[in-house]
N, C-alpha and C positions, 0 to 999 in steps of 0.2 A: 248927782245921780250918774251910776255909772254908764257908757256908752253899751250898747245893744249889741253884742256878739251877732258876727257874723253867721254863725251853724251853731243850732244848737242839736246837741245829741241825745237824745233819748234811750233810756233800756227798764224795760223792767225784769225782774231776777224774783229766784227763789234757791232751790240747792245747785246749784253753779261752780261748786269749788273745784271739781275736774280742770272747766275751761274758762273759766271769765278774767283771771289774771291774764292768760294769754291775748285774751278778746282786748281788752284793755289798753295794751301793749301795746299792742297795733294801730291802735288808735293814735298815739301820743302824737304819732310825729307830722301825724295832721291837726293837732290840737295846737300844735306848733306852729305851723307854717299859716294859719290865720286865728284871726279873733273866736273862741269857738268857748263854750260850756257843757258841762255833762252832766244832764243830771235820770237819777237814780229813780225805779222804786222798789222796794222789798216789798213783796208779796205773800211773805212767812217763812224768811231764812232758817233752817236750823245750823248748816254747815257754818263754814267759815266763811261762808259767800260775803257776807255783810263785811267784816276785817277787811275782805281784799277789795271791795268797790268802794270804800271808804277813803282808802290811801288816792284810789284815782279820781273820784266823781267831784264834781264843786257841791253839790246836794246829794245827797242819799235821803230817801224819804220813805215813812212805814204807810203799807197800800192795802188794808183788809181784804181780803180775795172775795169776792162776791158770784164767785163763777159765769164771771164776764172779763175776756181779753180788749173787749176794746173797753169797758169800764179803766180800766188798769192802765192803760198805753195813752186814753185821754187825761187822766191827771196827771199824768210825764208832763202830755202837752202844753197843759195847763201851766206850769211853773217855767214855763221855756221864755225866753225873751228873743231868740235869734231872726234872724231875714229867711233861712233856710232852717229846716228839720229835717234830723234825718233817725233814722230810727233801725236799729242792729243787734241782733239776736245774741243772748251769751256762749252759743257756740258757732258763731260765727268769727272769723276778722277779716281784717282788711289786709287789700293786698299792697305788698311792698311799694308798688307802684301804682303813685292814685294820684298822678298828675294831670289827667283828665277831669278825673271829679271836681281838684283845687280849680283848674283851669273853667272849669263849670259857676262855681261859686265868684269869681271872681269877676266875671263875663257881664254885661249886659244883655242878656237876655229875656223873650216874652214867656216864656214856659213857668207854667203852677209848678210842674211835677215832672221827676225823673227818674227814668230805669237803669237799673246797674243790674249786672251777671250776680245772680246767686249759683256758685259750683258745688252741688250736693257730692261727694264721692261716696262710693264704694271701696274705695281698698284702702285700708290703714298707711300706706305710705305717701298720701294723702296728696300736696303738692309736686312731689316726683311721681306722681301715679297718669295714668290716661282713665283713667279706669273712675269717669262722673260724668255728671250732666247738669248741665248749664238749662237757668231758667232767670228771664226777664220779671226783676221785682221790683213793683214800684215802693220804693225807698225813701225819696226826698219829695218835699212840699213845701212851695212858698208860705209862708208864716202867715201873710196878708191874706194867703187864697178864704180862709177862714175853714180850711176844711176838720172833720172830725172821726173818727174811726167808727166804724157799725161794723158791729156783727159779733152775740158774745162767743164766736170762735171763728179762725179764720177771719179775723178781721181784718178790713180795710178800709180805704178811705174813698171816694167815691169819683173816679178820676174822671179828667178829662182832657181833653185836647184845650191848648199847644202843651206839647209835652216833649220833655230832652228822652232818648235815648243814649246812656253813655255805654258804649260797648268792650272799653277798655279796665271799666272798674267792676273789680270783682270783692264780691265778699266771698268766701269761703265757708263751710259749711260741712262738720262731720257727722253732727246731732244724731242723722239715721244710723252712723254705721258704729259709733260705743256705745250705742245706748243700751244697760242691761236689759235682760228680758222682765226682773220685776220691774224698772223703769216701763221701758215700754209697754208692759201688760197697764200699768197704772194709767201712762198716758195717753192709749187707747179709752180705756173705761171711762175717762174725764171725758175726752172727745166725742167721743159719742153718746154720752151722754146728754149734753149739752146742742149736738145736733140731733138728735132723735127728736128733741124738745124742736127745735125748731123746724125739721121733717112732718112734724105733725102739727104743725101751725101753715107749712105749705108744702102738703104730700110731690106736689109737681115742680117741686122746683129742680132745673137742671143743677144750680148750680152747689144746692145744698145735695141734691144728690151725689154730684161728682164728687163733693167732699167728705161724702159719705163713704164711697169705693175710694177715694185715698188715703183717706183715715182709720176703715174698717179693720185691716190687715188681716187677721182671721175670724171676724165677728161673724158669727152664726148669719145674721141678715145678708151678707155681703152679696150672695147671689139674687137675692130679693132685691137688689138695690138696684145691682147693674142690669137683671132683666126690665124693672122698670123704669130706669133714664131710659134703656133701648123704647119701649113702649111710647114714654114720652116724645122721645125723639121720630118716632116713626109717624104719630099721630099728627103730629105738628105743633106742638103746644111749649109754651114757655120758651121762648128765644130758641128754638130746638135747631135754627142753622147758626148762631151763634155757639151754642154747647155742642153741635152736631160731633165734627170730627174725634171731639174730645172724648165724648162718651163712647165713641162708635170702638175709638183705640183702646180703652180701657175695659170694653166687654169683649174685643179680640183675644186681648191677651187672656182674662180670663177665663174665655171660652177655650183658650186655647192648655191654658195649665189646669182647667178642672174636665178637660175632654168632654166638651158640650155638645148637643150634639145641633147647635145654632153657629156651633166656627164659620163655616164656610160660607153658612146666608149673610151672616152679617160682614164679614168679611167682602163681598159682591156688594151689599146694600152701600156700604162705607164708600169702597171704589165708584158706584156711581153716583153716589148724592153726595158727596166732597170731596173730588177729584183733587181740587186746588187746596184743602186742611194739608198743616205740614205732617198732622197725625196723620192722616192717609198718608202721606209720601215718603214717609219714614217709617212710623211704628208698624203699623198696618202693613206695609209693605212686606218688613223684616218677619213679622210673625207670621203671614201668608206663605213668605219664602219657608221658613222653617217648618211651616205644615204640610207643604208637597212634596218639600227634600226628604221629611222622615218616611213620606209614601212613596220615596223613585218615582217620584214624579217629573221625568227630570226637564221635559218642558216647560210645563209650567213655571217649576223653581226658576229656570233662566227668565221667563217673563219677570216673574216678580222679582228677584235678584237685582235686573238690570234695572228696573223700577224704582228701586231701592237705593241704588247708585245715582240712578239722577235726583229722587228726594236729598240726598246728602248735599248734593251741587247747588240744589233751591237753597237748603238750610244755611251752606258757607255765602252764598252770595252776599254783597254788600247791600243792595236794594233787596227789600221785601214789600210784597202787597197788602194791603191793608189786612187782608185774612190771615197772612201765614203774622204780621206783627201784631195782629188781637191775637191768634194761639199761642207765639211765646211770651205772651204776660199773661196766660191761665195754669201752663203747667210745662214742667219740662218735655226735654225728648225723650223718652227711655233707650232709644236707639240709635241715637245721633250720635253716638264718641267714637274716638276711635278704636276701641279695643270691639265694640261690638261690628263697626263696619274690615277689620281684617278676618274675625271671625266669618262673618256672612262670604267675605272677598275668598278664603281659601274653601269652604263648600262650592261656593258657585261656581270655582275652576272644578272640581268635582264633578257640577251636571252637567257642565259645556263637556268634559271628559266623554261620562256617560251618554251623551247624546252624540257624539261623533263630530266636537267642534276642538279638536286638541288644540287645534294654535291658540283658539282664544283661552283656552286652559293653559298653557303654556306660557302664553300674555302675562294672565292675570299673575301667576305664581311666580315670574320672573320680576314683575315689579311690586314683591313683596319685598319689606324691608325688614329683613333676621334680626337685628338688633333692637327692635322696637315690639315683636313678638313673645305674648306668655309662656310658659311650658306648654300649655296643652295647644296654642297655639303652631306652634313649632312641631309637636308630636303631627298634628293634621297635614301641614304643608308638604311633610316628610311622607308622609302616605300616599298622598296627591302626586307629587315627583316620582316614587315608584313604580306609581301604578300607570301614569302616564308611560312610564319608561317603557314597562312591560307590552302595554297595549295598544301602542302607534308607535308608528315609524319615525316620532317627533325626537330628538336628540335633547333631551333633557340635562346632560350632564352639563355645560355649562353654567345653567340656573340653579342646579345644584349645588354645584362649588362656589359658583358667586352667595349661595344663601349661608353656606359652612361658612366662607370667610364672616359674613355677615353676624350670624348667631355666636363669634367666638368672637367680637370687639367686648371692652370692657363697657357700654353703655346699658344702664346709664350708671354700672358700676359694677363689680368683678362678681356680687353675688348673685347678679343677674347672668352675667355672663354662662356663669357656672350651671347653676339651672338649667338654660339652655341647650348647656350640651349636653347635660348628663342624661335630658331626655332624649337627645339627638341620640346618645351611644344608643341606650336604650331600644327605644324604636327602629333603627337602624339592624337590631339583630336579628328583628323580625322577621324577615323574608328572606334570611336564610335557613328559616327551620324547615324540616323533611314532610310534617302536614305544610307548613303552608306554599310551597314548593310543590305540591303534587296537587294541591286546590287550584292556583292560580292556572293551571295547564286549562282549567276546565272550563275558566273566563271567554269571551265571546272577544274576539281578536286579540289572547295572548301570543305574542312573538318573542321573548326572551324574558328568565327570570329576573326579576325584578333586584335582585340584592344586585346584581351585576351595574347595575346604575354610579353603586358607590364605590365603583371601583377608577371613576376620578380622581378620589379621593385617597390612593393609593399614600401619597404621600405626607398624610397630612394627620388622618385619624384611622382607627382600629378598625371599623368598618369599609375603612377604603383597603385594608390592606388581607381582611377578612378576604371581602368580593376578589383582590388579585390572586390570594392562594388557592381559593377555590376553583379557579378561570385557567388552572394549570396545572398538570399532571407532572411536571417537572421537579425532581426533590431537589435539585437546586437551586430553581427560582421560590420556591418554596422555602426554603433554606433562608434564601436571602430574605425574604416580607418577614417571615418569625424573628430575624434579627431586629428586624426594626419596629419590632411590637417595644410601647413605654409602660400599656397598661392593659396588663394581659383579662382583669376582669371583662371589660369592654371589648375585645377580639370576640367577636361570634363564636360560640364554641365548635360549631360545625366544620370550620376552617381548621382549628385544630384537629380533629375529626380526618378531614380531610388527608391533610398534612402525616398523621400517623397510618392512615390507610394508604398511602405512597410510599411506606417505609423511612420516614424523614427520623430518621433517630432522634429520640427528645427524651428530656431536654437537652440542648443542643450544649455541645463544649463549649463553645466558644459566649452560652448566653447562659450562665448557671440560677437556676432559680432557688428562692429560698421554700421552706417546710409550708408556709401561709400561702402562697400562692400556688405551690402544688397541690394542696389540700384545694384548693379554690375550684381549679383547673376541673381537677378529676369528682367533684361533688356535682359538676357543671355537664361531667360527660354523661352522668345516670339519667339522664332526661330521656324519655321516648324510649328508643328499641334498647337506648342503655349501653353506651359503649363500654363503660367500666366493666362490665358485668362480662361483653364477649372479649376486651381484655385479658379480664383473669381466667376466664374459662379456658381461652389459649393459651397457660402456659402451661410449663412444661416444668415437673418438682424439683429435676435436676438443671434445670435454665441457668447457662452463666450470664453475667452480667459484667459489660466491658469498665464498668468502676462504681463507684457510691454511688452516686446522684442518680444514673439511672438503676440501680437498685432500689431507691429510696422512694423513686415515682413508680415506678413498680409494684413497691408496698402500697405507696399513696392511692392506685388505682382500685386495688385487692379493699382497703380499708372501706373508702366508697362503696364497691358493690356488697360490702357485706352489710354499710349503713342504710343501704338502700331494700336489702335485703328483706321480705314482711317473713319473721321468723315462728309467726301463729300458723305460716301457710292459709292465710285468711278465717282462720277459724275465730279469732277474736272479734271480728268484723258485727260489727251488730245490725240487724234486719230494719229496713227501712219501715218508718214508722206505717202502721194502716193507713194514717191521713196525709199520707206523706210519698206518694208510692207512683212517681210519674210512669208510663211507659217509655221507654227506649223509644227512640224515634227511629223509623224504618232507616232514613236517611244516612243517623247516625253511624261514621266509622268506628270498627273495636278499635281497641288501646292498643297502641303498639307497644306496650311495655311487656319485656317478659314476662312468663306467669314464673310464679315462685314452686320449686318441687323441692322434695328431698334430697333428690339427687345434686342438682344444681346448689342446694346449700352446703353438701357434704362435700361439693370438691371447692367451694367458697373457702371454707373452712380449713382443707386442707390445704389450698393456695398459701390462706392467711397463715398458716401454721409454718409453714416451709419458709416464707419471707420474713417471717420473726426467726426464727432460727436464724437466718445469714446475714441479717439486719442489727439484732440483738446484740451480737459482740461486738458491732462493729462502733455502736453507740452507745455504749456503757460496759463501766467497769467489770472485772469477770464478779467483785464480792456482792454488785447490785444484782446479780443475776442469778441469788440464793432468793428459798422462798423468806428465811427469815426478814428479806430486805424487799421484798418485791414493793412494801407500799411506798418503795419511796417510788417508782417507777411510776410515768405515766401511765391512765386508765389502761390503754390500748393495749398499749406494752405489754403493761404485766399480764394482763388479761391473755395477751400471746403466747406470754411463758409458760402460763397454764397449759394453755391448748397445745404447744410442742410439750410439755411433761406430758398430757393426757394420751394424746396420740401413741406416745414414742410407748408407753405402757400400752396401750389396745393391742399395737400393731409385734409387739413381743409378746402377746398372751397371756397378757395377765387386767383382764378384764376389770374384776372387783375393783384394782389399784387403780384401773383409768376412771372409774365410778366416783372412789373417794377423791381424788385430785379431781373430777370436777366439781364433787362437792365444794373441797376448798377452794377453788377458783370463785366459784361462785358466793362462798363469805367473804373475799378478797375483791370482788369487781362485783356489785350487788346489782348495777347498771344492765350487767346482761345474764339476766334472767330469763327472757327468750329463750336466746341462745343456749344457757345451760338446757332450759327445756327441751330442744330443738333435739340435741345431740341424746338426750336421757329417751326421750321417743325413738330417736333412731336404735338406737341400742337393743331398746326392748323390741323393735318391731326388726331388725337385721342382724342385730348380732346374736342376740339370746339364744332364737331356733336354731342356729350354727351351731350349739354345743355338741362337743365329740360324746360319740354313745357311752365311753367309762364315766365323764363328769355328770351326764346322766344318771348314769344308773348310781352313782355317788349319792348325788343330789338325792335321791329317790331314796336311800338307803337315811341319809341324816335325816329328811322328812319326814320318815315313819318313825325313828326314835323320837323326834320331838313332839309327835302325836301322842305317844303313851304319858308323855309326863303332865304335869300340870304346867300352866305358862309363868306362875310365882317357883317354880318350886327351882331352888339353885344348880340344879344339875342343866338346867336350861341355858344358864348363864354361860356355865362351864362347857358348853360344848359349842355355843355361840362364838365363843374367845379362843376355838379350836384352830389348829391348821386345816382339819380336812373342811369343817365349815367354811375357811374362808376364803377356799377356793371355791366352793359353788355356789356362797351365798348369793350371787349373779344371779343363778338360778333359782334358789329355792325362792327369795323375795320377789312378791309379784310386782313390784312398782319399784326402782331403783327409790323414786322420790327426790324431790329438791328438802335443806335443811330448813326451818321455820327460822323466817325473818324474824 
């Protein structure tokens, strides 16, 4: 007879083929290092689940599903022969390091039963992530204890003291975060199922309730559930200081994501009748924090905030009390990791801000670590640092710079990195815009603008050299920060802004840009009052220009204000629905954007018209600059070449010709149909009444012969295809008209 394995492992499965070879795997090398067995049960495989547990298990065994989990996980039991059991979910494994647990097993020790770390995560990059929570499961059981599993869901075994806690062994655990949503919808409906059945065998139980609000997810009953654990719990009934804190944390948070209007009683109720639950010290804490901060609340937030900081202190400590070690073997923290306590850490330097405690805001966000922060992490702390800049006399720029160096290590690897800063540029541009620069004045102890912070950072990124160009009216020191731009997207455009309203010649000789990033530049200046636009408006037809390049951005400007340009003059604009129709808010400032006229579009146009001209030859051949060839030319281009042939005919008097070359412009560049509109309007409503009194009375004179005839009749034809008609056909037709697409 063979000797009795030390561990015996237990699993039962069904479609598992995602994760169970992985689960498996992990396993081995503890399979290894003592006497151990693994045996199986198939609960009604379809996938491939069964192939792949077959290669690893010593038994795999077929388990009719009876819609009972501890029916299932007891016949595992059953077949097991080991000293120890231990029992492991198919998307779980084990961690690399489970020298503890061997060192457990090997041990003489008096404990039945032992807890290992279950780490549920949330974020797909699973063990490089911060981003889970840890929860004490009871997993192992002496073989002799004689124990057996109850419960046909959420089963367990019926524990009890002397019991190991190993704190070092982790399973791992993705199950919540791949699982699809028909998955999930399924394994919802099994669940509850199964508990409703035994909810209604005992209405009051805390603890089928609470499994009810974990399992629920979006079950219609769910707030039926959690108002009545709360009832339960208040009345006193069913272990209700036992389940207390548990239930009290789980109708927080729900009160607090379905906006109830019991948030804040139960929240107090919590706080006074389980001070000492880790759920009060942490969950409850955080969600209390998060419901006065979204009110500017800002005292309160710091009571709770700091509250929340010493739950965290309870939570890592090595000793716990018997209450806070019964609540981590009922359910995890949802607030206890790290990603959610830097979250809370950069708001709460925010209310200490708003409440007039900078240093400890200054504290808090100088012992933030950049490298260990999300994007939207990082977008906050950056807001926090400016705005403190702005509103105290506290000198923020070192924590600043220490956080840039920080957020640009490659931890915990270059794509993180990256991320980082890109929100960093980002954010960083912000408080150099002209709205939020004339808002912040209006802040209650603002002292300097805020972008000026980043002007530590002169040396390092775009926004540090942003904040230096702006901080000087010198077109030489100006001069110099443009040279040392790498990545002109990310330069605040305001700076550039700046910089050409000093007269700083650009682009500069000595830094020549390419077509792509002056296109960039100048799309970037049409924001707000619209620089491109008083650009082009300021030139001058005859303007020389000291070589290419700044001829070229020149164009580049012109081309901007005319993309920018609404060429319907808003008439295209469609009426805000009847159901749809907010008022303006008094509060609200107008748009600084210019309004769009006639006027401004025709000297747009004749900008655009004059910079293709001396542009034109200078980048292509003289034989591309026929119309036979025009489609090889870019849209723009050719589109230009029109508008200088159209022009150069208007402004020599010969109307009709500029009509029909915009016709053909417009079968040639079909993209600007606006536009041809735009100029076909103006024509008829400026040029047309200009006609001299003989083309009149011309006009007037072909008109009446074409009245006497019929409109079939060929003399019609013949006098259409005339010369003197086709000098005033301008006139005679009422509508020039666009050609049918």
């Amino acid at each position: 007879m063979k000797t009795a394995p030390l561990l015996s492992i237990g699993m039962i499965f069904k479609n598992e083929e995602r994760c169970l070879e992985r689960c498996l795997k992990s396993l081995q090398p503890l399979r290894d290092a003592v006497p151990c067995e693994l045996v199986m049960a198939d609960t009604g495989a379809e996938d491939g689940s069964r192939t792949i547990a077959e290669q690893y298990a010593d038994e795999v065994f077929d388990f009719a599903w009876v819609d009972d989990f501890a029916a299932a996980r007891n016949a595992v039991m059953d077949r097991c022969r080991g000293k120890w059991y231990l029992t492991i979910d198919c998307d779980e494994w084990l961690d690399a390091d489970f020298s503890e647990l061997l060192a457990f097993l090997k041990s003489k020790n008096r404990a039945d039963f032992a807890f290992v770390i279950q780490r549920n995560y949330f974020s797909a990059e699973l063990e490089q992530s911060e981003a889970f929570n840890d929860f004490r499961a009871l997993r192992l059981v002496r073989m002799a204890a004689g124990e057996r599993y109850h419960g046909a869901i959420h089963e367990s075994w019926g524990f009890r003291e002397p019991a190991a806690r190993l704190t070092r062994t982790i399973l791992h655990h993705d199950g919540y975060l791949f699982i699809t949503p028909e998955a999930s919808k399924k394994k919802t409906e099994r669940n509850m199922k199964l508990l409703r059945k035994r909810l209604k065998e005992e209405p009051d139980s805390l603890r089928t309730l609470n499994q009810c609000i974990e399992s629920g997810g979006r079950d219609a009953d769910l707030t039926y559930y959690v108002r009545h654990a709360v009832e339960v719990v208040q009345t006193g009934r069913d272990h209700w200081q036992r389940y207390g804190g548990l239930i009290m944390r789980h109708a927080v948070e729900h009160a607090r994501t379905r906006e109830m209007p019991e948030l804040n009683e139960w929240i107090d109720y919590a706080k006074t009748q389980f001070p000492g639950s880790i759920y009060t010290l942490v969950d409850i804490n955080y969600n209390a924090f998060l419901t006065v901060y979204d009110d500017k609340e800002w005292e309160k937030a710091i009571q709770y905030g700091e509250a929340y900081r010493e739950g965290l202190r309870t939570l890592y400590a090595q000793n716990h009390s018997k209450e806070i070690e019964a609540d981590l073997t009922a359910s995890t923290i949802h607030s206890g990791n790290a990603v959610a306590e830097r979250t809370l850490l950069i708001a709460l330097a925010n209310a200490y801000m708003q409440a007039g405690q900078g240093e400890k805001a200054l504290t808090l966000l100088a012992s933030l670590e950049g490298e260990t922060l999300s994007p939207d992490q990082v977008r906050n702390a950056v807001i926090a640092l400016c705005k403190l800049h702005a509103e105290t006399t506290l000198d923020a720029t070192p924590a600043l710079r220490r956080f840039y160096e920080q957020i640009g290590q490659k931890t915990p690897d270059e794509q993180k990195q990256k991320a980082r800063l890109a929100v960093f540029d980002v954010i960083a541009t912000v408080p150099f815009g002209e709205s939020y620069r004339e808002e912040e004045k209006e802040h209650e102890g603002y002292r300097q603008p805020a972008y000026t912070v980043f002007a530590a950072l002169a040396d390092v990124c775009e926004a540090g050299r942003g904040a230096a160009i702006m901080m000087t009216s010198d077109p030489f020191e100006i001069c110099e920060r443009l040279m040392q731009v790498e990545d002109w997207q990310a330069l605040p455009i305001e700076a550039l802004e700046h910089a050409l309203a000093a007269g700083v010649p650009f682009p500069l000789a000595e830094k020549p840009l390419n077509q792509e990033i002056m296109s960039g530049l100048a799309a970037r200046l049409t924001h707000d009052e619209n620089f491109a636009w008083r650009a082009a408006l300021a030139l001058n037809n005859e303007q020389e220009y000291p070589g290419p390049q700044s001829l070229l951005w020149t164009q580049t400007l012109v081309l901007a204000a005319l993309r920018s340009f609404d060429w319907t003059l808003g008439q295209n604009k469609k009426a805000a629905s009847a159901f749809f129709c907010p008022e303006k808010s008094k509060d609200e400032k107008p748009s600084k954007r210019p309004v769009c006229t006639p006027e401004i579009g025709l000297a747009f146009i004749r900008r655009f018209a004059g910079l293709e001209a001396a542009a034109l030859p200078l980048l292509f051949a003289p034989d591309l600059l026929r119309e036979e060839n025009a489609a090889l030319l870019p849209p723009m281009h050719r589109w230009g070449l029109y508008c200088v042939w159209a022009l150069n005919a208007l402004d020599a008097g010969r109307p009709q010709e500029y009509l029909t070359i915009l016709r053909r412009g417009l079968a040639a560049c079909p993209g600007e149909k606006e536009m041809v509109q735009f100029l076909l309007d103006r024509f008829m409503e400026d040029v047309r009444p200009k006609a001299s009194p003989e083309l009149l009375a011309l006009a007037e004179r072909i008109r009446a012969i074409l009245a006497a005839y019929n409109p079939d009749d060929p003399a019609v034809k013949a006098i259409r295809e005339s010369d003197a008609y086709k000098q005033v056909a301008w006139i005679i037709e009422e509508t020039p008209g666009l050609p049918v697409q």
